[in-house]
C-alpha positions, 0 to 999 in steps of 0.5 A: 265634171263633179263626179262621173257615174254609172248613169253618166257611163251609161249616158256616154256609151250611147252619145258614142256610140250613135257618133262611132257606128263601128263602136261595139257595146255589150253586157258581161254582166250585173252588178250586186245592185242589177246594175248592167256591166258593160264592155265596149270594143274598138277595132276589127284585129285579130290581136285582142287585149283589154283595159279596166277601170273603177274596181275600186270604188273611190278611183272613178276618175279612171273611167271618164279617163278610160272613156275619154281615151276611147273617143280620142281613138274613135275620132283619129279613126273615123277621121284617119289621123295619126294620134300621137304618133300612132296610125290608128286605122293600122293600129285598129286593123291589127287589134281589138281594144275591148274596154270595161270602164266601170267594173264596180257601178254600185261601189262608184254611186256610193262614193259619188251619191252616198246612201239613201234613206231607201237604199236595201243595205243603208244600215248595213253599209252605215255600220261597216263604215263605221257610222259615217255617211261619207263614203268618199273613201270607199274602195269595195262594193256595195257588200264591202267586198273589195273587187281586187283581193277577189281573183283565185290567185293565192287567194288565201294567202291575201285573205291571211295577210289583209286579217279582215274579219268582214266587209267594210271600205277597203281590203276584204277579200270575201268569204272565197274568191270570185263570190262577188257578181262583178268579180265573176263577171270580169273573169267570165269576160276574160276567160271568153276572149284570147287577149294578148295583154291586159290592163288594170287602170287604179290610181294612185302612185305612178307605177306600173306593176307587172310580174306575179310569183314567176308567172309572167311572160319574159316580155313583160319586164321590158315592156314593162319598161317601155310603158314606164318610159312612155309616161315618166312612171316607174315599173316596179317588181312587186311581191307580197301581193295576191288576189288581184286581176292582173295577178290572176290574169298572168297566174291563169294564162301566162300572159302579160299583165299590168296594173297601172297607178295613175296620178298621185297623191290622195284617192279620190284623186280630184277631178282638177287633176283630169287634163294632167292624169289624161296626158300621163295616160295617153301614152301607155295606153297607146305603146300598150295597145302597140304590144 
């Protein structure tokens, strides 16, 4: 796997979904490019909550994780074995996981592909990263607006202390929140659904956020802790932090919501690093999917 792109998503969403005929697959959206949002769902239960990967550009790794983790899931099912300890046919008659692997498509294929000599924006994204034509470090999307500082929670008070004048790889939040497609299109997906719980899947750090202002739930705290034990990584309270999904997720519905740093060391973190990031994974996502 030397880089999992938008068209390899694409590929693998249809090899899954002739394999698992239960899998369900739409659209939420499109991205600046044209390039089709989608989301995939496991399980009929009453109970939803959702998982996301890849807004930012440079941690595409997340979505072959996030997908990996979806075939593991779909294959205990169909097979109706336990998963690391878990039923998953009782899990999945409880809950619907619904899963959006790659939020920010076009940033992904800018960090994997670069910019063609064709590409509608090739100057404009040349010059905002600052003449370079190695992307490998770039978080935003195509219109170097960074997807997480996008969500109206306290949106300008992030925009004030990132002090971006304008696009370029990383931590401009836009002219106003939500003005970027796929932005939008997350938090139309969102608002749509009644989830329990979501999860914001980003690397690098080990941790696991989960308060925003006061606004979270009590429950989140512990469950916060259970995460943080299944997986060795270390919940932490974070302040000074605004605009994200997850910040507006809990601002919006007062409902727990998590962001969860995979992995450590550089973004992009390499994809050497896949079996050893998937084992750390596997046990949050299922004691999440178990709230």
């Amino acid at each position: 796997m030397l880089g999992y792109g938008y068209w390899t998503l694409c590929e693998e969403l249809n090899r899954l979904c002739k394999i698992y005929p239960f899998l369900h697959v739409e659209e939420i959206g499109a991205s600046v490019m044209g390039k089709s949002i989608p989301a995939l769902r496991i399980g009929q239960g009453t109970k939803e909550i959702h998982f996301n990967a890849s807004v930012h550009a440079n941690e595409w790794i997340m979505t072959p994780l996030l997908m990996q983790f979806v075939e593991d899931l779909a294959c205990s099912y169909a097979r109706g074995t336990a998963w690391h300890g878990s039923n998953i046919r009782r899990l999945l008659s409880e809950y619907s996981l619904w899963v959006v692997p790659m939020v920010n498509p076009d940033g992904v294929e800018l960090v994997l592909s670069g910019v063609t000599e064709e590409h509608p924006l090739r100057e404009q994204l040349l010059n905002w990263n600052g003449g370079s034509l190695d992307f490998r470090n770039w978080k935003a999307n195509i219109r170097g607006v960074d997807l997480n500082d996008q969500f109206p929670a306290h949106w300008e008070e992030e925009a004030r202390r990132r002090e971006k004048a304008g696009p370029g790889e990383r931590d401009y939040g836009g002219e106003a929140p939500l003005t970027e497609p796929e932005a939008a299109a997350l938090a139309q997906f969102t608002e749509r659904h009644d989830f329990e719980l979501v999860v914001a899947l980003h690397t690098q750090g080990r941790e696991i956020y989960w308060n925003y202002r006061d606004y979270e739930p009590p429950e989140s705290e512990a469950f916060a802790e259970r995460l943080a034990l299944a997986s060795s990584y270390q919940a932490v309270k974070l302040a000074d932090s605004d605009a994200g999904y997850k910040d507006w997720f809990i601002q919006q519905f007062r409902r727990p919501g998590f962001t969860v740093e995979v992995g450590f060391g550089v973004n992009p973190l390499p994809v050497e690093s896949f079996a050893a990031l998937y084992e750390e994974l596997v046990p949050i996502l299922l004691t999440a999917m178990e709230f």
